[in-house]
C-alpha positions as CSV (number, residue, x, y, z in Angstrom):
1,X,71.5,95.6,227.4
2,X,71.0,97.1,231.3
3,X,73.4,95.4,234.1
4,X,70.3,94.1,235.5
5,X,69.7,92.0,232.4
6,X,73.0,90.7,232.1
7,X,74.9,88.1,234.1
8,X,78.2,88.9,234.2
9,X,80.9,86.1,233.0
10,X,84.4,84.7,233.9
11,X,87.1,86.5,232.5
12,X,88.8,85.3,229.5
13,X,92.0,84.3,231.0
14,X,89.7,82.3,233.6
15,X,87.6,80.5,230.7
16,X,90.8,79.4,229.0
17,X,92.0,77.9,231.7
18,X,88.7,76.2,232.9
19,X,89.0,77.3,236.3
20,X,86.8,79.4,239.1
21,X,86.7,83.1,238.3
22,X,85.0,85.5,241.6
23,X,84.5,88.4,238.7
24,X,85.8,90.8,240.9
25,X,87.2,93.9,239.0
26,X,89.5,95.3,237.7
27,X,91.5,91.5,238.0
28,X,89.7,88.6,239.8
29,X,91.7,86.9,242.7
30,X,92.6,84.3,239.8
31,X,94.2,86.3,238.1
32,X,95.8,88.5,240.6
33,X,97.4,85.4,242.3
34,X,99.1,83.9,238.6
35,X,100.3,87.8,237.7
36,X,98.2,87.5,234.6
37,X,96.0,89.7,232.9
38,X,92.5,89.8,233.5
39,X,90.1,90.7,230.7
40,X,86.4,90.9,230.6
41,X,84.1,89.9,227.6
42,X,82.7,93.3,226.2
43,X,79.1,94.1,225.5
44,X,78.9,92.5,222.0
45,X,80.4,89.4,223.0
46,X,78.6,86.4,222.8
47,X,79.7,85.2,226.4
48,X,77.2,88.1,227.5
49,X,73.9,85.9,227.5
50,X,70.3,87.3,228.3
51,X,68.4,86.2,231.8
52,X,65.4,85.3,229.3
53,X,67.5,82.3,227.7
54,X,64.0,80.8,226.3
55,X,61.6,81.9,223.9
56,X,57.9,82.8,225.8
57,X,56.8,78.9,223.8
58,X,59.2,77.0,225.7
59,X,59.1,78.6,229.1
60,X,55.4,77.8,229.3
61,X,56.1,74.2,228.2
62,X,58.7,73.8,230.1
63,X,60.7,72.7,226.7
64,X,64.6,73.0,226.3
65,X,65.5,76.0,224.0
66,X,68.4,76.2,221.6
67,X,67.8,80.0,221.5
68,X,67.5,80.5,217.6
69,X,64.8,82.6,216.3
70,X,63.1,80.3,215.4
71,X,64.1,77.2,218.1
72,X,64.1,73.9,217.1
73,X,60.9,72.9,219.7
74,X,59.2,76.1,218.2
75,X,59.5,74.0,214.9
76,X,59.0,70.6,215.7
77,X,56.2,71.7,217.5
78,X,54.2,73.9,215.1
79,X,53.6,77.2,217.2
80,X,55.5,80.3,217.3
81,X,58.5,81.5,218.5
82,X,58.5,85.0,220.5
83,X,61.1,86.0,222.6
84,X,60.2,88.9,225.5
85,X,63.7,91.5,224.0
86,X,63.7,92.7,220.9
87,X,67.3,91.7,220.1
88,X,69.2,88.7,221.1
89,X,72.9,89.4,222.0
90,X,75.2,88.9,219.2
91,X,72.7,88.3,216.4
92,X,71.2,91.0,215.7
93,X,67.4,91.8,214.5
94,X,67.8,91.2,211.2
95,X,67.5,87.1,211.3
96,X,64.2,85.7,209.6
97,X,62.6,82.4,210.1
98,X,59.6,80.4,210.0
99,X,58.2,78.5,212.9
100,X,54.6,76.5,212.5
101,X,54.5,79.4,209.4
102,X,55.6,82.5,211.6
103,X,58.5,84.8,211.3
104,X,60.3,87.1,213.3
105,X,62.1,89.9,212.3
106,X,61.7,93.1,210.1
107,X,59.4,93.2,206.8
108,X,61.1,93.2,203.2
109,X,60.0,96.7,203.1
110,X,61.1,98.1,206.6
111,X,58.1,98.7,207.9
112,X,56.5,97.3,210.8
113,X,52.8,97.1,210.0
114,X,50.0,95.3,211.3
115,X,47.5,93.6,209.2
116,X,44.6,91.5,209.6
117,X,44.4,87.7,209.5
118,X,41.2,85.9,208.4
119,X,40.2,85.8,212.1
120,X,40.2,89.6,212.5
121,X,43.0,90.2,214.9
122,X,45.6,92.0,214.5
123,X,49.0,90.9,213.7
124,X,52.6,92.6,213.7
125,X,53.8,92.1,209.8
126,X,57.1,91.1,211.2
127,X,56.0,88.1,212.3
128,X,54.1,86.8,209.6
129,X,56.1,84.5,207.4
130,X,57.3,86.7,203.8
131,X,57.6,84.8,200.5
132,X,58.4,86.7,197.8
133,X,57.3,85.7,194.0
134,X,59.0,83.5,191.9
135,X,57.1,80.1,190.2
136,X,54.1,79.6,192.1
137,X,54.0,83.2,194.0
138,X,57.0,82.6,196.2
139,X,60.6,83.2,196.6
140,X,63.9,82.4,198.4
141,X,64.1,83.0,201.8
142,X,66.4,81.8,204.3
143,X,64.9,78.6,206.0
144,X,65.8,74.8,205.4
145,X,63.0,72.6,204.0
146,X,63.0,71.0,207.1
147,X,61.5,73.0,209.2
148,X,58.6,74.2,206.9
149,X,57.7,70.3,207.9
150,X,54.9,69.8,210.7
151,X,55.6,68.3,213.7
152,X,55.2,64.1,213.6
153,X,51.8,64.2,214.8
154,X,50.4,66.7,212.7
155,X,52.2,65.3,209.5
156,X,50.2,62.0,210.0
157,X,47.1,63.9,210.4
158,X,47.5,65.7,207.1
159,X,48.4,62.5,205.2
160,X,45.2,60.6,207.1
161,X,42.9,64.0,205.9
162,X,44.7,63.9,202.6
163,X,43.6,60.0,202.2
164,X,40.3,59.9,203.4
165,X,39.3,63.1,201.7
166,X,41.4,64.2,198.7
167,X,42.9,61.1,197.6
168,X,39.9,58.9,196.7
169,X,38.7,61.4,194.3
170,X,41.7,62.3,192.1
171,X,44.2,58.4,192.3
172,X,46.9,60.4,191.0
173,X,49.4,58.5,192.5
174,X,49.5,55.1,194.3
175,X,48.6,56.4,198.2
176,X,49.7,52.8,199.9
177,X,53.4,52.9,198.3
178,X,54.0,56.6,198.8
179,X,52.6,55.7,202.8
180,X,55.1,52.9,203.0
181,X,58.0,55.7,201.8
182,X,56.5,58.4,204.8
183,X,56.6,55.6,207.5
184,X,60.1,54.9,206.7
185,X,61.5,58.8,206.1
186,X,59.9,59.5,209.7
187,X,62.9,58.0,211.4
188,X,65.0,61.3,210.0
189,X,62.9,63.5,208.1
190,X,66.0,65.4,207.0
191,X,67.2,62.4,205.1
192,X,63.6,62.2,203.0
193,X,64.4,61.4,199.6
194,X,64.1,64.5,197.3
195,X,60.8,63.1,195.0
196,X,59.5,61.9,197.8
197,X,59.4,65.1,200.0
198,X,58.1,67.2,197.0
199,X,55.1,64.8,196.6
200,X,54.2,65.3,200.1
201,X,54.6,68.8,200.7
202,X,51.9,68.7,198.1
203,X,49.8,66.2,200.1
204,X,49.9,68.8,203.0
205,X,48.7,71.7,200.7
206,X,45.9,69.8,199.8
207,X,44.8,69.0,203.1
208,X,44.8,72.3,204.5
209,X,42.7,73.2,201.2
210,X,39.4,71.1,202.5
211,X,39.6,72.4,206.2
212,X,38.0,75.3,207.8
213,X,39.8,78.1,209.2
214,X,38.4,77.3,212.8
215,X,40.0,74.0,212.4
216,X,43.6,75.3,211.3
217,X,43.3,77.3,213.9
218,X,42.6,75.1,216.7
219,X,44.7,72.2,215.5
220,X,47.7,74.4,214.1
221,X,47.1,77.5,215.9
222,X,47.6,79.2,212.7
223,X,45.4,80.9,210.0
224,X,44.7,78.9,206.9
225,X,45.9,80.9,204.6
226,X,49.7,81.1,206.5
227,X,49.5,77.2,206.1
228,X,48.5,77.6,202.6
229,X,51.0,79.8,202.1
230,X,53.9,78.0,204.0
231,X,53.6,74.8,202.0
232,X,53.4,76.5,198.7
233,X,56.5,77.6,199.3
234,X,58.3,74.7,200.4
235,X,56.5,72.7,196.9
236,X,58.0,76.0,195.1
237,X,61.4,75.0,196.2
238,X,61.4,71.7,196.0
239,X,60.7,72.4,192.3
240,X,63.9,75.0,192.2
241,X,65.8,72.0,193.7
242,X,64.6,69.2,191.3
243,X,65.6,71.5,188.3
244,X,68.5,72.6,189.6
245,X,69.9,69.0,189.6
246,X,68.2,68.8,186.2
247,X,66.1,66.1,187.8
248,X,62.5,65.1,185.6
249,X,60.6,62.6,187.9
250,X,57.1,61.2,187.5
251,X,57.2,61.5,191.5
252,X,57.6,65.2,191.1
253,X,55.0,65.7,187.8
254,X,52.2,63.9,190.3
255,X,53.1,66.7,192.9
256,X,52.6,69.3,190.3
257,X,49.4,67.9,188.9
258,X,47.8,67.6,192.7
259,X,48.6,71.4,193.1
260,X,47.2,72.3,190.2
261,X,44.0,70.1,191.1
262,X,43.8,71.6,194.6
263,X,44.8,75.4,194.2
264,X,41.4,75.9,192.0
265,X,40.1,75.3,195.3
266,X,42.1,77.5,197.3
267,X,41.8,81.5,198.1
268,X,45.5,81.4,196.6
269,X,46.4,83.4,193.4
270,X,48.6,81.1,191.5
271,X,49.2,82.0,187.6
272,X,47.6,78.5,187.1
273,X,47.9,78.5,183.4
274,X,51.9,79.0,183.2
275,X,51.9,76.1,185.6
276,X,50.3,73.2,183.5
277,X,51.8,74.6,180.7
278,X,55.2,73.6,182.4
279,X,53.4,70.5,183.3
280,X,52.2,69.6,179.6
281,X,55.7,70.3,178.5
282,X,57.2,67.8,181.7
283,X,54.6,65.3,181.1
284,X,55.7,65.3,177.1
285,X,59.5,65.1,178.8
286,X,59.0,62.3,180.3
287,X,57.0,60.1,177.7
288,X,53.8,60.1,179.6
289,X,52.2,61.1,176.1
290,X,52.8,57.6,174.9
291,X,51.3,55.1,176.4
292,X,54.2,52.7,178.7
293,X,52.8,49.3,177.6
294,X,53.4,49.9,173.5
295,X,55.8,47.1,172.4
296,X,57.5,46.7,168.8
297,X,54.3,44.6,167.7
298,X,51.8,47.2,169.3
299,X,50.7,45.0,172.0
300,X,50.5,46.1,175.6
301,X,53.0,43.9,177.6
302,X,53.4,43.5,181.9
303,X,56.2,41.1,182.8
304,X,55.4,42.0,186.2
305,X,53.2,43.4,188.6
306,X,55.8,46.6,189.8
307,X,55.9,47.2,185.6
308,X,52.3,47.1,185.2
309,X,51.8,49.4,188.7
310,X,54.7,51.9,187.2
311,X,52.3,51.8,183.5
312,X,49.0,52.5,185.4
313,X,50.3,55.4,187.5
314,X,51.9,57.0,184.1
315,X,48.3,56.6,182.6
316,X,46.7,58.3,185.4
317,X,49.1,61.2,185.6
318,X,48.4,61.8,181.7
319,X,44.7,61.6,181.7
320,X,44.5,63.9,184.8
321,X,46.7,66.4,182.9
322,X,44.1,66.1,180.0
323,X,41.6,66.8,182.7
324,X,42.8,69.6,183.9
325,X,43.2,71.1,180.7
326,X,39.7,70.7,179.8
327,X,38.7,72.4,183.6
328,X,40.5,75.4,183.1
329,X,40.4,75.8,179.2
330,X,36.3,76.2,180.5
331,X,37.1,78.2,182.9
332,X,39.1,80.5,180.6
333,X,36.6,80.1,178.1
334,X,39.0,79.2,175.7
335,X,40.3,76.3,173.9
336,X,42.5,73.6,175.5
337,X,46.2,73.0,174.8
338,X,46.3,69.3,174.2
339,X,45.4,68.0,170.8
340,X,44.2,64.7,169.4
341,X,47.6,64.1,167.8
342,X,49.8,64.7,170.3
343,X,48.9,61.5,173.0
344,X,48.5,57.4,172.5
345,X,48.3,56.9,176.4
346,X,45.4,54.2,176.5
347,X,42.9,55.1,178.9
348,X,43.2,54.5,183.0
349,X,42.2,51.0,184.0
350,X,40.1,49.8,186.9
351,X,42.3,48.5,189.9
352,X,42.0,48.8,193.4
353,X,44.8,50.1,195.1
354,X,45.3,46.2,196.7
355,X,46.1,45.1,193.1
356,X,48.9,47.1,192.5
357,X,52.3,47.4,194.0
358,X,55.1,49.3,192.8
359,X,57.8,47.3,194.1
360,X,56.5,43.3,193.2
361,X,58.9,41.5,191.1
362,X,55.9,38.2,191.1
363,X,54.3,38.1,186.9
364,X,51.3,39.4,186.6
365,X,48.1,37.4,187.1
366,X,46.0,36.3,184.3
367,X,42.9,37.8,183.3
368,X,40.1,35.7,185.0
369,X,38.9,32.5,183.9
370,X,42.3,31.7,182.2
371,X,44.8,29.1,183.1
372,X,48.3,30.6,185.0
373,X,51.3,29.5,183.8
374,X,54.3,31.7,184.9
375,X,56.6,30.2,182.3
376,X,54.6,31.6,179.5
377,X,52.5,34.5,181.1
378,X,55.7,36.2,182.8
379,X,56.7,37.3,179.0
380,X,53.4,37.0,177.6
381,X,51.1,39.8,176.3
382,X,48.4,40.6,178.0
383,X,44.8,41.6,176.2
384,X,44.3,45.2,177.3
385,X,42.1,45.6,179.7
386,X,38.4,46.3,178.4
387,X,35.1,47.6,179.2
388,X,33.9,44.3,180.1
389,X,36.5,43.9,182.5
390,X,35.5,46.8,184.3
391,X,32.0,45.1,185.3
392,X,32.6,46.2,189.5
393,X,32.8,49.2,191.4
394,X,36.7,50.0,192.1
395,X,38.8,52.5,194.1
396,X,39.2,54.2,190.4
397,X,35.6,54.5,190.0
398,X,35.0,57.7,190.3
399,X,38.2,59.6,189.1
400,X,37.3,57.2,185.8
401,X,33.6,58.6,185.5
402,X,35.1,62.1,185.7
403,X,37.7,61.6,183.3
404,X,35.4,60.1,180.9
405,X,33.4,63.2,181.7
406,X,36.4,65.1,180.7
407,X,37.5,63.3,177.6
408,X,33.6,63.9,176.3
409,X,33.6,67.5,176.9
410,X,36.4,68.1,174.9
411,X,34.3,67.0,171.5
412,X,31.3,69.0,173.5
413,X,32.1,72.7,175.3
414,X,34.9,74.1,172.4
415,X,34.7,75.9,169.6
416,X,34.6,75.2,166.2
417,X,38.1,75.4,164.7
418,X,39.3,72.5,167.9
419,X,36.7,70.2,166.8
420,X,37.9,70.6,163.1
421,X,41.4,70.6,164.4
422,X,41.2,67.3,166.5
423,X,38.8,65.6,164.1
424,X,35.5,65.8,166.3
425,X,31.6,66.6,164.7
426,X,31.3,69.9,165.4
427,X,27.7,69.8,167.7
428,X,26.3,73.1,166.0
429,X,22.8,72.9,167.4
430,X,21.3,72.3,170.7
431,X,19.2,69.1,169.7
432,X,22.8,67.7,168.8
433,X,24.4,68.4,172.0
434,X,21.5,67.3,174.0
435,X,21.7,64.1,172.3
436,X,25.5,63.7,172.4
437,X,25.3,64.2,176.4
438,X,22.4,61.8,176.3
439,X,24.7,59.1,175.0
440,X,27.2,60.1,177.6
441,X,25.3,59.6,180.6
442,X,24.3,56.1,179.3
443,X,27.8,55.1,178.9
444,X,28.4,56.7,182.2
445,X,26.0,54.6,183.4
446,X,26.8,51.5,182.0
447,X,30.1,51.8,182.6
448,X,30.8,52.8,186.2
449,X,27.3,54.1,188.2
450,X,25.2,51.0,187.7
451,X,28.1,49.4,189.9
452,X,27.8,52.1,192.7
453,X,25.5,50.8,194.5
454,X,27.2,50.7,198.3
455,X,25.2,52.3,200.9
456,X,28.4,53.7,202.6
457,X,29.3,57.5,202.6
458,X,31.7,57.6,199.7
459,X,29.3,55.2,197.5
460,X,26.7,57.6,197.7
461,X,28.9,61.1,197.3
462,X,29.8,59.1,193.9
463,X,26.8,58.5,192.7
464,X,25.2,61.8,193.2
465,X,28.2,63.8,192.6
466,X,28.4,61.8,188.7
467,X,25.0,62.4,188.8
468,X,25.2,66.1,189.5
469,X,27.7,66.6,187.1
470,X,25.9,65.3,184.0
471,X,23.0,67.1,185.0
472,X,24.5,70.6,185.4
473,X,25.9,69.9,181.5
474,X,22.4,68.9,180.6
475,X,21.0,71.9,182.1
476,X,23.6,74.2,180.5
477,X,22.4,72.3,176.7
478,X,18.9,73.1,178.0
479,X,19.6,76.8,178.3
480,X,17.7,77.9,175.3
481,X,14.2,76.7,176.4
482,X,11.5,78.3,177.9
483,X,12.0,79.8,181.0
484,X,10.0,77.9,182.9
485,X,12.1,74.9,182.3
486,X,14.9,76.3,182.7
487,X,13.8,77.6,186.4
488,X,13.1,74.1,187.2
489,X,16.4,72.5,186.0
490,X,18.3,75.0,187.9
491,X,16.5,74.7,191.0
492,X,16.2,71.0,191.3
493,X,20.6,70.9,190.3
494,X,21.3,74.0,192.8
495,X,19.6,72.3,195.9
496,X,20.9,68.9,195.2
497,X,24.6,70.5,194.7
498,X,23.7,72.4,198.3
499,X,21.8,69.0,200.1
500,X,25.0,66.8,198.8
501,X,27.3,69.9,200.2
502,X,25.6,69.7,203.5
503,X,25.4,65.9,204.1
504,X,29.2,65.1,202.8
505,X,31.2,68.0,203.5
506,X,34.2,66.0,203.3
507,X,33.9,65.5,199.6
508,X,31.4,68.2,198.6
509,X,34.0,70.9,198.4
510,X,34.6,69.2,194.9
511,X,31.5,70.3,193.0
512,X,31.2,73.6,194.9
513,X,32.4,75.4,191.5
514,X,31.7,73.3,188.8
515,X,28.0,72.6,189.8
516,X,26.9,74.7,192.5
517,X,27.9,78.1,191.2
518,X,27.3,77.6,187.6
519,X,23.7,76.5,188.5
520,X,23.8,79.8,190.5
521,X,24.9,81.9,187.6
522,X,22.4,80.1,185.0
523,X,20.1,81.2,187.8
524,X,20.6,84.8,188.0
525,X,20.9,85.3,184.3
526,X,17.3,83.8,184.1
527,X,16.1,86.0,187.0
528,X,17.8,89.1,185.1
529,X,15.3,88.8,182.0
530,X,12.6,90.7,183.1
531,X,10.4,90.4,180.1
532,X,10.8,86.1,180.5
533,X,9.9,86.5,184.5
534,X,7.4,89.2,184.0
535,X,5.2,86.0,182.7
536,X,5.9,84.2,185.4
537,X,4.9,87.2,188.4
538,X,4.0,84.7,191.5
539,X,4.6,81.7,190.0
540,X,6.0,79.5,192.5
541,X,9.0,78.2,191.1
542,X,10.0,82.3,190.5
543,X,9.6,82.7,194.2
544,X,11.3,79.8,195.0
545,X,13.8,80.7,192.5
546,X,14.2,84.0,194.3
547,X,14.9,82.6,197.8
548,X,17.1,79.9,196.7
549,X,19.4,82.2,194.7
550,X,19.3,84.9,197.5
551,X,20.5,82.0,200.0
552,X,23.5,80.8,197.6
553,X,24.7,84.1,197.1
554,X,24.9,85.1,201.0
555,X,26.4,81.4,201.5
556,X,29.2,81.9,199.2
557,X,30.2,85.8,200.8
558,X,30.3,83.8,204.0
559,X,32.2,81.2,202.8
560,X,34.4,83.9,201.1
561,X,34.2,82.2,197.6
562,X,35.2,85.8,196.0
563,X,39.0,84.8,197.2
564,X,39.0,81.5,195.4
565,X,36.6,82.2,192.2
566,X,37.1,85.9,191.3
567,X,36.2,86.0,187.9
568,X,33.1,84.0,188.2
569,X,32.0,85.3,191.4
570,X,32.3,89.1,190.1
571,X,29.7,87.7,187.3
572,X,27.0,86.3,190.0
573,X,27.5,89.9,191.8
574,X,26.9,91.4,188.8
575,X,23.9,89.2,187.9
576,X,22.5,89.5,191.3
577,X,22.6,93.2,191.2
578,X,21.0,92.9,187.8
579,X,18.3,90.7,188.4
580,X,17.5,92.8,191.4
581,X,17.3,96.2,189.5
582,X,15.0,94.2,187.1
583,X,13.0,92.7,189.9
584,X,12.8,96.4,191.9
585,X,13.0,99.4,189.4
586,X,14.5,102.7,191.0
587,X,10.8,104.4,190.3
588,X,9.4,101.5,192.2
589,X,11.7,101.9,195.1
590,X,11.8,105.7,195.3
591,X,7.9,105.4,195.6
């Protein structure tokens, strides 16, 4: 460091004492005056302090600096940390740490490269935030958990996005306790309790998973994927940290499970089958495979409203477990892991949220149209709660339709041997499929959509998105008919998927794989069989069939779908290529 960088300090002798020192040299007047020796600090001391005492953030702010790399108002605040020098005095440039997910410092490898964010600037490597691989694609590096946290006002922003968006479609956990346990762990957030800290790292991965990268950037001033990135990491060591203590919570299981939910919509590579593996084994850990209510005489009993609350949630966790086995066993195209034999958890009632509290000692309330009597009912068993009882629309409304969804696919979409194996009729023939999903939309129905009826925004996305479902299944039965038909189906599924996507884009992200682009694909291998569409030169559904596939495919390289589907996204690239080939023959275009 130059002279004209440095401010000179008292000499040693002077600081010890605590008295004036004039810094003259070689002894200051101090000094000279007691016959004592007069010392200077030397270039490496930390007494020789920089003029640029802030980092660039907090000069422009006008925010007190503590002068680590990263500061503490760099990381309550969310932004980055960049000071003007290249080295701090005394400290070296070899420290690393995250700041609103930025790092400073040199790159694992040594190297200081630029790369390219999703926005298309460039940005120096050594100041982009490096986990290395371990669970869920990260590893150790030196930071405390929290400071990977978000500022106050942008954690209550993520948990209101997570609510309104996420939450209402999954119920894995019961939203209005775990907000109870946030507004409390706000007064020190370094003193958040260990379950509940894991669970809501995983809330803020799943909000950033629904917003757009304009959005990130604006309100975070960082790229979505560093956001992605930087909470994945702090779930990943929560994880380390609960097994570590040898801790198995259902607190922790329902952070798991919501990753695993959230990440098969995110442009994250995450070994996704290792991970509910681990889950399935946690989940049979912890009991969850039996259902909570089972009592000696094999009766379901609540003594109170906190034990019935703590049964429901267990219930939930299982079935979306069993869910997502089914989602990415089709997706694998292979069987799932679950069987028949291993589970008695009773299927997921319907409560609203209001119903339930996890901390109520008061007895449970009876059934209705039955007499209360807290002497008896407090110790009483309860009927289990039936279809009839489920005659309403509910907050569980949809997750229920789209487990029951789940639960019949298994019988439906496997192979031959898993039917056997779990003791399911094997549907060998189309007609027999058709008619088995036939009998599921009518209990579909009966059960939960004739309820819907609620002309607010999440009524409707319900409806149709139930709707939707069922009919992409249908469609995927139907595959074997003329072509004609199947033109039809597809087209009438794909443009609803894309209308529903367009009017509720706060929800709509959910069926943008299991609906939209499986109708796409259907749609391209139809427009592939040339001797099939050769019947149907100028029809207008072929035409129509054309323009609607050409606009799907150009949405989903905008939307960058490639990064989050890459298996089934190198098929519809394929298939496009294909069916263009078929549709324009090389002679035809070199004429």
């Amino acid at each position: 460091m130059s002279p004209s960088q440095s401010i000179i300090p008292a000499c040693l002798t002077c600081r010890r004492k605590k008295v004036h020192c004039d810094r003259r040299s070689p002894s200051c007047s101090p000094c000279s005056k007691s016959g004592l020796e007069c010392s200077y600090p030397t270039a490496n001391s930390r007494y020789i302090v920089s003029r640029e005492r802030s980092c660039k953030a907090c000069r422009r702010r006008r925010a007190k600096c503590d002068r680590k790399r990263p500061c503490n108002a760099c990381v309550t605040a969310g932004v980055s940390c960049i000071y003007a020098s290249a080295e701090r005095p005394g400290h070296g440039n070899d420290s690393t740490g995250v700041s609103g997910g930025a790092a400073t410092g040199s790159s694992p490898t040594g190297r200081g490269t630029s790369v390219s964010t999703n926005t298309g600037t460039a940005v120096d490597q050594d100041r982009r935030p490096v986990y290395p691989s371990v669970i869920l694609g990260n590893g150790p590096i030196a930071v405390k958990l929290t400071e990977l946290h978000p500022n106050v006002a942008h954690i209550w922003f993520l948990w209101h996005s997570f609510t309104e968006n996420v939450e209402p479609l999954f119920k894995i956990f019961h939203a209005p306790s775990v907000h109870e346990q946030l507004l409390s762990a706000m007064q020190d957030i370094g003193t958040m309790d260990g379950d509940l800290e894991t669970l809501i790292f995983a809330v803020y991965f799943a909000a950033i998973v629904i917003e757009e990268e304009s959005e990130c950037l604006i309100k975070f001033r960082q790229s979505k994927i560093d956001l992605l990135k930087r909470y994945r990491y702090a779930l990943e060591q929560c994880f380390v940290r609960s097994n570590s203590r040898a801790r198995l919570s259902v607190a922790s299981l329902q952070a798991l499970v919501l990753f695993l939910n959230m990440t098969h919509y995110s442009p994250l590579s995450t070994p996704v089958d290792s991970l509910l593996t681990l889950g399935i084994g946690l989940a049979l850990r912890l009991n969850l495979h039996q259902d909570p209510s089972q009592s000696s005489q094999g009766h379901p009993s609540y003594p109170t409203i906190a034990d019935h609350t703590s049964a429901e949630m267990r219930r939930r966790l299982w079935w979306h477990i069993m869910a997502l086995d089914v989602q990415y066993a089709e997706a694998a195209i292979r069987d799932p892991i679950i069987s028949e034999a291993m589970w008695t958890t009773r299927f997921p009632s319907s409560y609203n949220d209001g119903e339930l509290d996890c901390l109520s000692e008061q007895p449970m309330p009876p059934p209705t149209g039955e007499t209360f009597d807290p002497e008896i009912f407090a110790t009483q068993a309860t009927a289990p709660h039936s279809d009839e009882q489920e005659s309403r629309r509910t907050d569980m409304s949809f997750a229920l339709s789209r487990l029951e969804i789940m639960k019949s696919l298994r019988r439906y979409s496997f192979s031959e041997q898993f039917c056997i194996n779990n003791g399911y009729n094997y549907l060998a023939t189309p007609v027999a499929q058709i008619q088995f999903l036939n009998d599921l939309v009518q209990r579909v129905h009966q059960k939960y959509l004739r309820f819907q009826q609620g002309n607010d925004r999440l009524s409707f996305f319900e409806r149709n998105a139930v709707k939707l479902i069922l009919s992409k299944h249908l469609m995927m039965a139907k595959r074997n008919e003329p072509i004609r038909e199947i033109l039809s189906n597809c087209i009438k599924v794909l443009e609803a998927a894309v209308g529903l996507r367009k009017s509720q884009a706060r929800w709509a992200w959910l069926l943008r794989q299991p609906v939209e682009l499986d109708s796409l694909e259907l749609l391209l291998e139809c427009l592939a069989r040339r001797p099939d569409t050769e019947q149907l030169s100028g029809d207008e559904d072929l035409e129509h069939a054309w323009t609607l596939a050409k606009k799907a495919t150009e949405s989903g390289e905008r939307d960058n779908l490639a990064a989050c589907y890459p298996a089934q996204w190198a098929r519809i690239q394929k298939l496009c290529e294909h069916a263009i080939e078929r549709r324009f023959p090389r002679t035809q275009i070199s004429n």
